[in-house]
PDB file of N, CA, C and O in Angstrom:
ATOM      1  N   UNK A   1      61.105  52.012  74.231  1.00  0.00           N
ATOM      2  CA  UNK A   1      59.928  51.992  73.384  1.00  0.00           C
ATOM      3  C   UNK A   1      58.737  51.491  74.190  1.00  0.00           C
ATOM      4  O   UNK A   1      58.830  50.648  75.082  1.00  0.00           O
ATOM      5  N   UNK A   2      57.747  52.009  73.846  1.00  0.00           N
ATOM      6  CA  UNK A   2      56.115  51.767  74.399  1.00  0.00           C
ATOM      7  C   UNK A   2      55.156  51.379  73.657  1.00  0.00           C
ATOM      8  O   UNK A   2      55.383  51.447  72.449  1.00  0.00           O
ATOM      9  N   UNK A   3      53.988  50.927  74.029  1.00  0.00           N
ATOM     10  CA  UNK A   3      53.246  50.606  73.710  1.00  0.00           C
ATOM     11  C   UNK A   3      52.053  51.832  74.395  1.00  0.00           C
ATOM     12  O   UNK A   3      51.887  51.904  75.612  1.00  0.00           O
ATOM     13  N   UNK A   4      51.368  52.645  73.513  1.00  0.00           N
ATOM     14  CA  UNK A   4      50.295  53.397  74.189  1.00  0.00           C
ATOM     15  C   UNK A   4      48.738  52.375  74.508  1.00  0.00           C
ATOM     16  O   UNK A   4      48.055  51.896  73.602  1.00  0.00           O
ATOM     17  N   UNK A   5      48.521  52.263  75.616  1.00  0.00           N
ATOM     18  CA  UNK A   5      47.123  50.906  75.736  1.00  0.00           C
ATOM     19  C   UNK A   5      46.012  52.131  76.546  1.00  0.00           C
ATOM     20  O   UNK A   5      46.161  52.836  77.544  1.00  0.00           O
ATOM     21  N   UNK A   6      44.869  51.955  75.553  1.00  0.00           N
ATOM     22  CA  UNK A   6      43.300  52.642  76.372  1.00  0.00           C
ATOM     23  C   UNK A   6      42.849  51.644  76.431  1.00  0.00           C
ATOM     24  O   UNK A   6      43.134  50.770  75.612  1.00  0.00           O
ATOM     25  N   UNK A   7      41.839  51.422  77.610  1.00  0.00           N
ATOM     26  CA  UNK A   7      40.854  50.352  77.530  1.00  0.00           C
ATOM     27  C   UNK A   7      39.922  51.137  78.191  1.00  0.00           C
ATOM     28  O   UNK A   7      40.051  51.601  79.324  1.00  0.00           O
ATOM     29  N   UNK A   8      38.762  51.300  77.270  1.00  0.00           N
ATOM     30  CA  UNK A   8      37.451  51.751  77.349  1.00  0.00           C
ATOM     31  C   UNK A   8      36.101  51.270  77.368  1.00  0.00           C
ATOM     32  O   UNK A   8      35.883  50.336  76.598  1.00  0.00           O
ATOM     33  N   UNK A   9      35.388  51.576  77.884  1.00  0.00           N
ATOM     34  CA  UNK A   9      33.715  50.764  78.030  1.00  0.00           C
ATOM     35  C   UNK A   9      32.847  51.418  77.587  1.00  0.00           C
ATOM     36  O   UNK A   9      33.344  51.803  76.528  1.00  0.00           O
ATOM     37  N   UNK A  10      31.892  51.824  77.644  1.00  0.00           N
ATOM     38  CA  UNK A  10      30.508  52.456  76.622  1.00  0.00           C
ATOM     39  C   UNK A  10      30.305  53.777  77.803  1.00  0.00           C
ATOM     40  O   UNK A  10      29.673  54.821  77.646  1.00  0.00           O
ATOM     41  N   UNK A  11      31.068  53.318  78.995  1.00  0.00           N
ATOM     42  CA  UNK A  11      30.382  54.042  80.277  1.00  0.00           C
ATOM     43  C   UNK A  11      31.582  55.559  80.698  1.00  0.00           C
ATOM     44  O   UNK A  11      31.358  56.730  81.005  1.00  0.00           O
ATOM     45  N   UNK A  12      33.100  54.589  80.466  1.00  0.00           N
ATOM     46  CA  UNK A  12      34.192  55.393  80.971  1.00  0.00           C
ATOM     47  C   UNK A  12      35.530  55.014  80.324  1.00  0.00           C
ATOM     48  O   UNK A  12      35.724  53.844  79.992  1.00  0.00           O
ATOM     49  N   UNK A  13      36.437  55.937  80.137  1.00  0.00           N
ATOM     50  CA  UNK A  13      37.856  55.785  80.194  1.00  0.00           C
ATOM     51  C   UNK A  13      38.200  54.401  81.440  1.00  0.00           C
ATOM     52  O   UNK A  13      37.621  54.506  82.521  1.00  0.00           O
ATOM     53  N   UNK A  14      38.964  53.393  81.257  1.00  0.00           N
ATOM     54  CA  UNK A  14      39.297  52.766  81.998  1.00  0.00           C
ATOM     55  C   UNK A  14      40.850  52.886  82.192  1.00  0.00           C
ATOM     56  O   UNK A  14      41.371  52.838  83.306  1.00  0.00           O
ATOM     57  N   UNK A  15      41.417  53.016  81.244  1.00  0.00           N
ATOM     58  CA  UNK A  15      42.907  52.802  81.267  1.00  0.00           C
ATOM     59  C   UNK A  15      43.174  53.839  80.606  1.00  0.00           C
ATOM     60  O   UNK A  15      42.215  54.495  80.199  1.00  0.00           O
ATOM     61  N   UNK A  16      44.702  54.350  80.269  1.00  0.00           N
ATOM     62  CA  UNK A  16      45.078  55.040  79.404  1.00  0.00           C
ATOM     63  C   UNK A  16      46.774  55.633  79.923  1.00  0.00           C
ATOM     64  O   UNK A  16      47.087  56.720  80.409  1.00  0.00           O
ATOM     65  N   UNK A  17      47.645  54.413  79.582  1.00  0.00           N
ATOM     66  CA  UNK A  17      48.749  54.630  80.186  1.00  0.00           C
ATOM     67  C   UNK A  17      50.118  53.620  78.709  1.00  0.00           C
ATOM     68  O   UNK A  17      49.775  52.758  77.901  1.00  0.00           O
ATOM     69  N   UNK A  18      50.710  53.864  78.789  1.00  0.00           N
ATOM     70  CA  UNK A  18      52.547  53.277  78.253  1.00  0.00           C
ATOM     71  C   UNK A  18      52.714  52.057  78.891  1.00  0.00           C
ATOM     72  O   UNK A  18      53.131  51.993  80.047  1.00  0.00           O
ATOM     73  N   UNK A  19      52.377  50.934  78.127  1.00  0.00           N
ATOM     74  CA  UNK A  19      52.914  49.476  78.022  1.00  0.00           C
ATOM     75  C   UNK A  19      54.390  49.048  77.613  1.00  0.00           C
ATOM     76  O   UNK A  19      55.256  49.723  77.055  1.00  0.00           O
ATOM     77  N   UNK A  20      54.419  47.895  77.997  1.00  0.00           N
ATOM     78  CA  UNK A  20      55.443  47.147  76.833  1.00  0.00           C
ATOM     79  C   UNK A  20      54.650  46.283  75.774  1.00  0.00           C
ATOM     80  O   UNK A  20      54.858  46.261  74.561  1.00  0.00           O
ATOM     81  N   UNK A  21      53.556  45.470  76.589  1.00  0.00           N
ATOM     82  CA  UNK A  21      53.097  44.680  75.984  1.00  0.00           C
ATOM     83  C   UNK A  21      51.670  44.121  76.454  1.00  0.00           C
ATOM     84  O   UNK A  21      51.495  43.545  77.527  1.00  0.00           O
ATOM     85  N   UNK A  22      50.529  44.408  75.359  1.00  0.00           N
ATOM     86  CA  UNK A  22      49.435  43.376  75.944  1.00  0.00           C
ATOM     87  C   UNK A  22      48.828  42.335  75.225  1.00  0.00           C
ATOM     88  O   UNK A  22      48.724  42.616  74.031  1.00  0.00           O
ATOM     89  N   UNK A  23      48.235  40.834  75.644  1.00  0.00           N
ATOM     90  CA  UNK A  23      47.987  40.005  75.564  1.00  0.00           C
ATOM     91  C   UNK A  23      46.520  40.179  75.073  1.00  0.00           C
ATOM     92  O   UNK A  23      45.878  40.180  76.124  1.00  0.00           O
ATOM     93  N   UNK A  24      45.647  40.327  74.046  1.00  0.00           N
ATOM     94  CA  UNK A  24      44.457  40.451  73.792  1.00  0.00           C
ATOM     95  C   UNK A  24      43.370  39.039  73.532  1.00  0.00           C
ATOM     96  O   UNK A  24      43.834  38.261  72.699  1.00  0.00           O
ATOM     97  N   UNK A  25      42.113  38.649  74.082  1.00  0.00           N
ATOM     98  CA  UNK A  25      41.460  37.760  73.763  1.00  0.00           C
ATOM     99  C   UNK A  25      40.773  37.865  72.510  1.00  0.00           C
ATOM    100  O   UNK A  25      39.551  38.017  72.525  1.00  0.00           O
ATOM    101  N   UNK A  26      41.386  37.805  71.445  1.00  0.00           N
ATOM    102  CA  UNK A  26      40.680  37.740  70.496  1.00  0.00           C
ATOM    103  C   UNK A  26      39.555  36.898  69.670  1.00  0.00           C
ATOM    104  O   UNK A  26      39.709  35.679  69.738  1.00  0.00           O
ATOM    105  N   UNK A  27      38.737  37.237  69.102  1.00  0.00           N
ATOM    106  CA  UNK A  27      37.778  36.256  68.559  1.00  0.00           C
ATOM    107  C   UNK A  27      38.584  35.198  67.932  1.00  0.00           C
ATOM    108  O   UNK A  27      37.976  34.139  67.778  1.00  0.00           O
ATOM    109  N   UNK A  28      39.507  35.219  67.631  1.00  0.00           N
ATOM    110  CA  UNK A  28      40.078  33.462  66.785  1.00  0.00           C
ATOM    111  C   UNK A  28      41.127  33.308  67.129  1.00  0.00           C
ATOM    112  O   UNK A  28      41.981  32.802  66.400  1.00  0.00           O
ATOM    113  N   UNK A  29      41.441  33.862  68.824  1.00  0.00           N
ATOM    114  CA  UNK A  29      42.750  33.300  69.200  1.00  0.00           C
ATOM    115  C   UNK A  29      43.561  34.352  70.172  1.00  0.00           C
ATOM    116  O   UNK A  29      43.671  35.402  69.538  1.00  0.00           O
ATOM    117  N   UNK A  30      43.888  34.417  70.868  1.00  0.00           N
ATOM    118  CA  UNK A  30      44.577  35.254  71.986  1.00  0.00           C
ATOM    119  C   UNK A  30      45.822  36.045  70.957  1.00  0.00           C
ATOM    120  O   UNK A  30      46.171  35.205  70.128  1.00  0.00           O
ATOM    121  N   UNK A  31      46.325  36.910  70.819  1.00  0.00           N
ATOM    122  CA  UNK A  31      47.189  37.777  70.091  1.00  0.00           C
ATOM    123  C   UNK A  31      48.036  38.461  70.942  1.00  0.00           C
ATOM    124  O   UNK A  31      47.505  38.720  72.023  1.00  0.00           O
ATOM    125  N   UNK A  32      49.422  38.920  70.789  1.00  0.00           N
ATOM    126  CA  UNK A  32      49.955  40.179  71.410  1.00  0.00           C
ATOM    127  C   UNK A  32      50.500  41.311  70.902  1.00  0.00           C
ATOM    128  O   UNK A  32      51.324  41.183  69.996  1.00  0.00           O
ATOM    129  N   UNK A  33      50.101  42.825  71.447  1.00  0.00           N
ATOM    130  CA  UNK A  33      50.501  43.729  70.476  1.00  0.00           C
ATOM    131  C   UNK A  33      51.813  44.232  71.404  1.00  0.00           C
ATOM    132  O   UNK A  33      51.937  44.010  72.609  1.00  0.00           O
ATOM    133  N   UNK A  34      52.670  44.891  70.633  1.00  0.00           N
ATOM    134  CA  UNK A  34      53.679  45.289  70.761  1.00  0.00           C
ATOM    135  C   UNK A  34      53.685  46.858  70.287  1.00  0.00           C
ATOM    136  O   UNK A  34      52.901  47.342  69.471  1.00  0.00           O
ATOM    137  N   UNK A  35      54.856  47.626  71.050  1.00  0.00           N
ATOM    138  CA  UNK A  35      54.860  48.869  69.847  1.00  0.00           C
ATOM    139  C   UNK A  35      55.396  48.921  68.688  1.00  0.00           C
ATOM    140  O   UNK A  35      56.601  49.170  68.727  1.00  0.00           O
ATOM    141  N   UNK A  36      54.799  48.732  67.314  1.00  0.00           N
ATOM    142  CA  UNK A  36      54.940  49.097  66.043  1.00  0.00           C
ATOM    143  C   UNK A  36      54.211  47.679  65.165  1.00  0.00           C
ATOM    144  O   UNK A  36      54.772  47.152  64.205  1.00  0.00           O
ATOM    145  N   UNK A  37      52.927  47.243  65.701  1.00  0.00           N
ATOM    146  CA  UNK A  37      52.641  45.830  65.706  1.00  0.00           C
ATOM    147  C   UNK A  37      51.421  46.614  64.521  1.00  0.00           C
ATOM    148  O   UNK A  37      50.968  47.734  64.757  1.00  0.00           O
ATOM    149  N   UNK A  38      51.051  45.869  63.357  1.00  0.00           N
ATOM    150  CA  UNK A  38      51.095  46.359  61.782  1.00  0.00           C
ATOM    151  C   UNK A  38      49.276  46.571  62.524  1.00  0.00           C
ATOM    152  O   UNK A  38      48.877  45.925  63.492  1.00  0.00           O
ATOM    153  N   UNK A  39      48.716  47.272  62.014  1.00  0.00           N
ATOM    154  CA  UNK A  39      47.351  47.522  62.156  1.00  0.00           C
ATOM    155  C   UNK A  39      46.427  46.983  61.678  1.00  0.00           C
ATOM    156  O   UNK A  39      46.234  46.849  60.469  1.00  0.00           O
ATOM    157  N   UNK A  40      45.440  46.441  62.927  1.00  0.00           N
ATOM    158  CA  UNK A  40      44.518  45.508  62.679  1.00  0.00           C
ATOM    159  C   UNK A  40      43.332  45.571  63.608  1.00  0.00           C
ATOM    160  O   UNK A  40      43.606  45.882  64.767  1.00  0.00           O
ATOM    161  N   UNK A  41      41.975  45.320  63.303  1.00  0.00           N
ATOM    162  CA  UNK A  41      40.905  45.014  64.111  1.00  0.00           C
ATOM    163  C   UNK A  41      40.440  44.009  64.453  1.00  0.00           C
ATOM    164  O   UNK A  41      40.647  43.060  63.697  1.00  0.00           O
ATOM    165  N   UNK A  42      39.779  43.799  65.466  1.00  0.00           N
ATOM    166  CA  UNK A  42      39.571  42.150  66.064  1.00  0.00           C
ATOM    167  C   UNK A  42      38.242  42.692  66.620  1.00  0.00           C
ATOM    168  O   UNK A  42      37.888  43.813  66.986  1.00  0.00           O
ATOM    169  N   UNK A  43      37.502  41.238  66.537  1.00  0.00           N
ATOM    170  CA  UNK A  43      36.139  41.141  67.926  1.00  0.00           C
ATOM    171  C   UNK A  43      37.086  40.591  69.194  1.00  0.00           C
ATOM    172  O   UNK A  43      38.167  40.082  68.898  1.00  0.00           O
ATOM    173  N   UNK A  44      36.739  40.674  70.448  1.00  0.00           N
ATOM    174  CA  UNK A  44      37.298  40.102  71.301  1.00  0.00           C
ATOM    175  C   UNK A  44      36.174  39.064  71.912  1.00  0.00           C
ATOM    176  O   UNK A  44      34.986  39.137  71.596  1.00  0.00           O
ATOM    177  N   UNK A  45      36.740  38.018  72.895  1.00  0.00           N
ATOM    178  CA  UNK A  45      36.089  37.392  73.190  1.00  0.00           C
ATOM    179  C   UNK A  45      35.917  37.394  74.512  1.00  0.00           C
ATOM    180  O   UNK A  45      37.004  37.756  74.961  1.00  0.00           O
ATOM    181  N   UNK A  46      34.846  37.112  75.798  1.00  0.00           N
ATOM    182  CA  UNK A  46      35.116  37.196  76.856  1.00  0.00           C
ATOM    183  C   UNK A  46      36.433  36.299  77.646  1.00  0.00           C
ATOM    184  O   UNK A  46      36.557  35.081  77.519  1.00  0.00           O
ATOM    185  N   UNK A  47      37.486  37.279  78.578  1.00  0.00           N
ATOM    186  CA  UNK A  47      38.473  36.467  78.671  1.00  0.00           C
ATOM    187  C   UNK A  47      39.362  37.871  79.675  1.00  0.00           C
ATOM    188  O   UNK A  47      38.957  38.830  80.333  1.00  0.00           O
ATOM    189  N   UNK A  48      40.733  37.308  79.321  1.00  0.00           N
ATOM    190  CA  UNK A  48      41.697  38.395  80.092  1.00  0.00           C
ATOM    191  C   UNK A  48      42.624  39.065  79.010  1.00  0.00           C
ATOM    192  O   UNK A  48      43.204  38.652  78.006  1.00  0.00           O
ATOM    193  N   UNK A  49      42.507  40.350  79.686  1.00  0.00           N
ATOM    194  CA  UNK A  49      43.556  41.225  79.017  1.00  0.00           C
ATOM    195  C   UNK A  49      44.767  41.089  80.055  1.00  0.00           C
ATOM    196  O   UNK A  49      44.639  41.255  81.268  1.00  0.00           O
ATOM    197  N   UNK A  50      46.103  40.721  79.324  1.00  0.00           N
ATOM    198  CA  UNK A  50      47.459  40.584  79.768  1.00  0.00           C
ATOM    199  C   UNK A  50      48.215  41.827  79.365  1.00  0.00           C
ATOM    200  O   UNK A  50      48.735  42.043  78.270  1.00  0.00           O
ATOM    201  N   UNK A  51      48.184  42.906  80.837  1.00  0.00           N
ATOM    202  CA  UNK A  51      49.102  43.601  80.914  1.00  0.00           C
ATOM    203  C   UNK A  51      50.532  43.559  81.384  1.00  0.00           C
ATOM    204  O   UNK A  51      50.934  43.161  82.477  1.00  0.00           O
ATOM    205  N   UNK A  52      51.268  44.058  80.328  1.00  0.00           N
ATOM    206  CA  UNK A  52      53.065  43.888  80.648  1.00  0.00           C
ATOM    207  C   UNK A  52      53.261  45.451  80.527  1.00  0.00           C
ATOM    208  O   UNK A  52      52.963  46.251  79.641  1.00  0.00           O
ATOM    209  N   UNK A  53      54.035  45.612  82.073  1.00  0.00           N
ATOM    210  CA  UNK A  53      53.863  47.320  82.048  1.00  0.00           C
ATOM    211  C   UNK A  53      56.132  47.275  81.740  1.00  0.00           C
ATOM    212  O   UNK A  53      56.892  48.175  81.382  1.00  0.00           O
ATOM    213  N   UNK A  54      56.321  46.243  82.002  1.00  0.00           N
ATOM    214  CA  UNK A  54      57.614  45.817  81.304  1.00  0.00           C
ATOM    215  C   UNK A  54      58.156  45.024  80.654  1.00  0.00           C
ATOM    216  O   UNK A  54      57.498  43.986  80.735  1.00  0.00           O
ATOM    217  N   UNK A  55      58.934  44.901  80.082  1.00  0.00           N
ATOM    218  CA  UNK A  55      59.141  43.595  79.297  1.00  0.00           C
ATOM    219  C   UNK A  55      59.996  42.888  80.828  1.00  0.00           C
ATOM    220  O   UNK A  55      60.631  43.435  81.729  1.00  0.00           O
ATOM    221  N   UNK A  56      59.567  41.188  80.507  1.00  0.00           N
ATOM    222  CA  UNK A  56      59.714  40.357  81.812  1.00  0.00           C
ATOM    223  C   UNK A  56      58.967  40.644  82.996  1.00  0.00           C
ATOM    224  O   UNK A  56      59.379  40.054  83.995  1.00  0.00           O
ATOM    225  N   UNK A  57      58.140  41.269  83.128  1.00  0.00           N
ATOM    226  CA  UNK A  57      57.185  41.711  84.397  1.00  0.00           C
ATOM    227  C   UNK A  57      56.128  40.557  84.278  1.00  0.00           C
ATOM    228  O   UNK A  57      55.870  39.860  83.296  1.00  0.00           O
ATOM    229  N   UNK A  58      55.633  40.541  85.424  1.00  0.00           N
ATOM    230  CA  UNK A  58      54.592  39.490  85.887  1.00  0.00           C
ATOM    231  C   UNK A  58      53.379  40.466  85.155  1.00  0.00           C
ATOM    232  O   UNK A  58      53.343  41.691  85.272  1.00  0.00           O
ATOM    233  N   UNK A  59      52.242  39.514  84.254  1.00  0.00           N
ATOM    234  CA  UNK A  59      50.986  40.222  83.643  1.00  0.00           C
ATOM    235  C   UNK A  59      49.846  40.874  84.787  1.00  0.00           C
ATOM    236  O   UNK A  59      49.330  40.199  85.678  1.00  0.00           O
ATOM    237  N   UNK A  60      49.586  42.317  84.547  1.00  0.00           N
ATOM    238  CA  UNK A  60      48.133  42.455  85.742  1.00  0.00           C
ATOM    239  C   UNK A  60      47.007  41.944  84.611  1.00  0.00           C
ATOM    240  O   UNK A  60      47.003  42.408  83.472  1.00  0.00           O
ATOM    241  N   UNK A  61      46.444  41.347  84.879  1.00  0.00           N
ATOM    242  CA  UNK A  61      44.894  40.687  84.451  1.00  0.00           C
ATOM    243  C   UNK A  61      44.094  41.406  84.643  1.00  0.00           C
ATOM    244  O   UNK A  61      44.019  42.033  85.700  1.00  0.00           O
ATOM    245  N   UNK A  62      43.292  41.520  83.705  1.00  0.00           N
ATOM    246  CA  UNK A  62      41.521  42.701  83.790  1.00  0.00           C
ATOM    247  C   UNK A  62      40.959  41.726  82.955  1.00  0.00           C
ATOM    248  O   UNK A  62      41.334  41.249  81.884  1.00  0.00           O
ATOM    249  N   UNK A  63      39.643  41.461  83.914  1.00  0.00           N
ATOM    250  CA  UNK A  63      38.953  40.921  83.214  1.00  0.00           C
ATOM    251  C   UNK A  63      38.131  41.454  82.393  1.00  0.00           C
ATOM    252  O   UNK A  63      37.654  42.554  82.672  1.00  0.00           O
ATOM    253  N   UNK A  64      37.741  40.715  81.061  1.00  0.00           N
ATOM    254  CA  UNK A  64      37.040  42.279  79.941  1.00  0.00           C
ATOM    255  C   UNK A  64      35.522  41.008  79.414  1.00  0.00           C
ATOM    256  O   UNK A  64      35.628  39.784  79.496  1.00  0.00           O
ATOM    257  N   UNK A  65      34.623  41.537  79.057  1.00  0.00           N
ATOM    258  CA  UNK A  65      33.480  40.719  78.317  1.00  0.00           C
ATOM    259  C   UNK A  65      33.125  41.332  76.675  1.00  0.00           C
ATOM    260  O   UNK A  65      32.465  42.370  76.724  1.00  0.00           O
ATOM    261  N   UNK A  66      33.438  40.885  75.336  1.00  0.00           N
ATOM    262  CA  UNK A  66      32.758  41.364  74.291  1.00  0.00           C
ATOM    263  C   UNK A  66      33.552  41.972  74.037  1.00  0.00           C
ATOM    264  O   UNK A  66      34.494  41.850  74.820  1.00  0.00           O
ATOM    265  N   UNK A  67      33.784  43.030  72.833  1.00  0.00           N
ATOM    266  CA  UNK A  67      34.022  44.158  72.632  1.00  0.00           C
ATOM    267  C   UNK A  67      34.887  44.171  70.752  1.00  0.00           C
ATOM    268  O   UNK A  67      34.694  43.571  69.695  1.00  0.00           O
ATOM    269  N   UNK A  68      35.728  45.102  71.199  1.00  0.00           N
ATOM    270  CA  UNK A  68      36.344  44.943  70.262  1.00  0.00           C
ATOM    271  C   UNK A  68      37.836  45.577  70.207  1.00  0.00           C
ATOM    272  O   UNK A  68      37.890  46.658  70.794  1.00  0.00           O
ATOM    273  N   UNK A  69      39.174  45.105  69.580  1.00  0.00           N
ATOM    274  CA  UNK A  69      40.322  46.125  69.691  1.00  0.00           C
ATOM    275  C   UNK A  69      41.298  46.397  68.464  1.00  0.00           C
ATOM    276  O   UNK A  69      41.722  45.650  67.582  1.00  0.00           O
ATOM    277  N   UNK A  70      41.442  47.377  68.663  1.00  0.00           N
ATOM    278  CA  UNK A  70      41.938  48.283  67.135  1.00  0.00           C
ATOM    279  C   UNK A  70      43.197  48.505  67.659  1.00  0.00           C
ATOM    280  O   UNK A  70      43.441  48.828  68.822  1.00  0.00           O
ATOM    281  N   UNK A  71      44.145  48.285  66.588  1.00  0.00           N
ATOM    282  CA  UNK A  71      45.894  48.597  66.703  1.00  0.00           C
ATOM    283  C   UNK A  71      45.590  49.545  65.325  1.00  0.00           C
ATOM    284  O   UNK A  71      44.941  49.249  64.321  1.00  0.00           O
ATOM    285  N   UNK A  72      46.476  51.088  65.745  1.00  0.00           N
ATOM    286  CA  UNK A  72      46.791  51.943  64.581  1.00  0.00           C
ATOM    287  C   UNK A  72      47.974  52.464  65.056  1.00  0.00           C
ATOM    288  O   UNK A  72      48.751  51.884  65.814  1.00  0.00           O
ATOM    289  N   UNK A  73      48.104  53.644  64.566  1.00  0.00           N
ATOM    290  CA  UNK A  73      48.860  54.263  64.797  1.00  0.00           C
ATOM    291  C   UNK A  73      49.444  55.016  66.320  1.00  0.00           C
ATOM    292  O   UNK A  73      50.595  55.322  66.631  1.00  0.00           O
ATOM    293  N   UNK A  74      48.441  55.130  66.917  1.00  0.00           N
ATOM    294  CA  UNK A  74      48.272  56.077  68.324  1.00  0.00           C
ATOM    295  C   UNK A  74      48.350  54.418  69.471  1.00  0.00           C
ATOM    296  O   UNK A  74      48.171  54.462  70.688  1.00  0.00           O
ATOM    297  N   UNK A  75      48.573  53.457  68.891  1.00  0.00           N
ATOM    298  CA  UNK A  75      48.540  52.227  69.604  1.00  0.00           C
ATOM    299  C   UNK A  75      47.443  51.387  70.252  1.00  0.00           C
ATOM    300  O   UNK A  75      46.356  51.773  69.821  1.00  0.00           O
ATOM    301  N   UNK A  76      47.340  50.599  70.938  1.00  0.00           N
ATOM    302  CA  UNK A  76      46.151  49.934  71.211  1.00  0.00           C
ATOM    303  C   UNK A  76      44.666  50.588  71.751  1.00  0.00           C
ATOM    304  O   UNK A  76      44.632  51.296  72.757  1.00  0.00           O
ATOM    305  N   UNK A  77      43.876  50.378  71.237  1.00  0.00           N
ATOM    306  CA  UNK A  77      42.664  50.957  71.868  1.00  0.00           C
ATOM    307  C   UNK A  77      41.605  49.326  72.039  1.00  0.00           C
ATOM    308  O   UNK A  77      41.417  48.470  71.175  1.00  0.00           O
ATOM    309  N   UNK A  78      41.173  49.363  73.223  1.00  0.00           N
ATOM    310  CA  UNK A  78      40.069  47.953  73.445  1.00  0.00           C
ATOM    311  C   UNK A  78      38.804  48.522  73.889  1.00  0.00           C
ATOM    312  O   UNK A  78      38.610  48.900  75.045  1.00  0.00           O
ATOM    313  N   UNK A  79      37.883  48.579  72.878  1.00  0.00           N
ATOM    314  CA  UNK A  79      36.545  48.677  73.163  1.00  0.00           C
ATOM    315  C   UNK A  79      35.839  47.628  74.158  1.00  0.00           C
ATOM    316  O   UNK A  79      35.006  47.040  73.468  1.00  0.00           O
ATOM    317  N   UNK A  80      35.816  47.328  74.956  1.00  0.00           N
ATOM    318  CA  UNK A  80      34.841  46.691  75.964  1.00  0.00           C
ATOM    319  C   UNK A  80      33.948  46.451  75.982  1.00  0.00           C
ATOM    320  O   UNK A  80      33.684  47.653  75.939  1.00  0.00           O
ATOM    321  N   UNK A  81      32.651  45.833  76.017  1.00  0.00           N
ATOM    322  CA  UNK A  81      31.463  45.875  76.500  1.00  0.00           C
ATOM    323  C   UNK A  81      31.326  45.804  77.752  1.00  0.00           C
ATOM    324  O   UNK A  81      30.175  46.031  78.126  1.00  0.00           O
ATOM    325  N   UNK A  82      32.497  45.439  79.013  1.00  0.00           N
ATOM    326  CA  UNK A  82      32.178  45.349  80.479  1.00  0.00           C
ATOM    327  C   UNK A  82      33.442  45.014  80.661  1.00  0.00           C
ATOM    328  O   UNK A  82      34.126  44.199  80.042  1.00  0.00           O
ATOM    329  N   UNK A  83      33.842  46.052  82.011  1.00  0.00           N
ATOM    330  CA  UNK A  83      35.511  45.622  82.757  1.00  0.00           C
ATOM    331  C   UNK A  83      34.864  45.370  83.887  1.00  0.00           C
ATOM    332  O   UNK A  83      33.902  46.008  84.314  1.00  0.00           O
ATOM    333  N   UNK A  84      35.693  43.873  84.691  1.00  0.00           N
ATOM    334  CA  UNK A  84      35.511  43.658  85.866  1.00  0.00           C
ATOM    335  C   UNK A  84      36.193  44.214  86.708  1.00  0.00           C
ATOM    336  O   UNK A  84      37.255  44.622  86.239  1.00  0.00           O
ATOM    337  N   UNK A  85      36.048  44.412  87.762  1.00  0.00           N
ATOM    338  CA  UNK A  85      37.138  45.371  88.946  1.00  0.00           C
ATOM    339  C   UNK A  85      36.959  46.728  88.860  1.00  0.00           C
ATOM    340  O   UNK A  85      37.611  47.484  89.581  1.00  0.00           O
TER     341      UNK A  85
END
């Protein structure tokens, strides 16, 4: 099982690949989505997105500023206002 993760900016596609698991900075608290994780919207806060491209894998870090991220059906999508790197 997967997790589908986009992470997008105002400018470009940044990501768009099959997780296990990511770590989101959310406005009232860091969260993690999973695949089949109940649907919800968040502001994010400036901070790190924790990618798990396996379950038990070491996280790759992207740094993100603002934005916002939506869990539905098609799986995580993170609106951005700015990716570092």
């Amino acid at each position: 099982m997967a997790l589908h993760f986009e992470l997008v900016t105002p400018a470009r596609l940044v990501r768009s690949e099959d997780v296990h698991m990511v770590t989101v900075p959310g406005g009232e608290g860091d969260f993690g989505v999973l695949e089949g994780h109940a649907p919800v919207m968040s502001t994010i806060r400036d901070g790190a997105l924790l990618v798990y491209k396996t379950e038990g894998a070491v996280p790759e870090e992207i740094q993100i500023q603002g934005g916002f991220a939506e869990v539905g059906e098609n799986g995580l999508t993170v609106l951005a206002e700015q990716v570092e790197g």
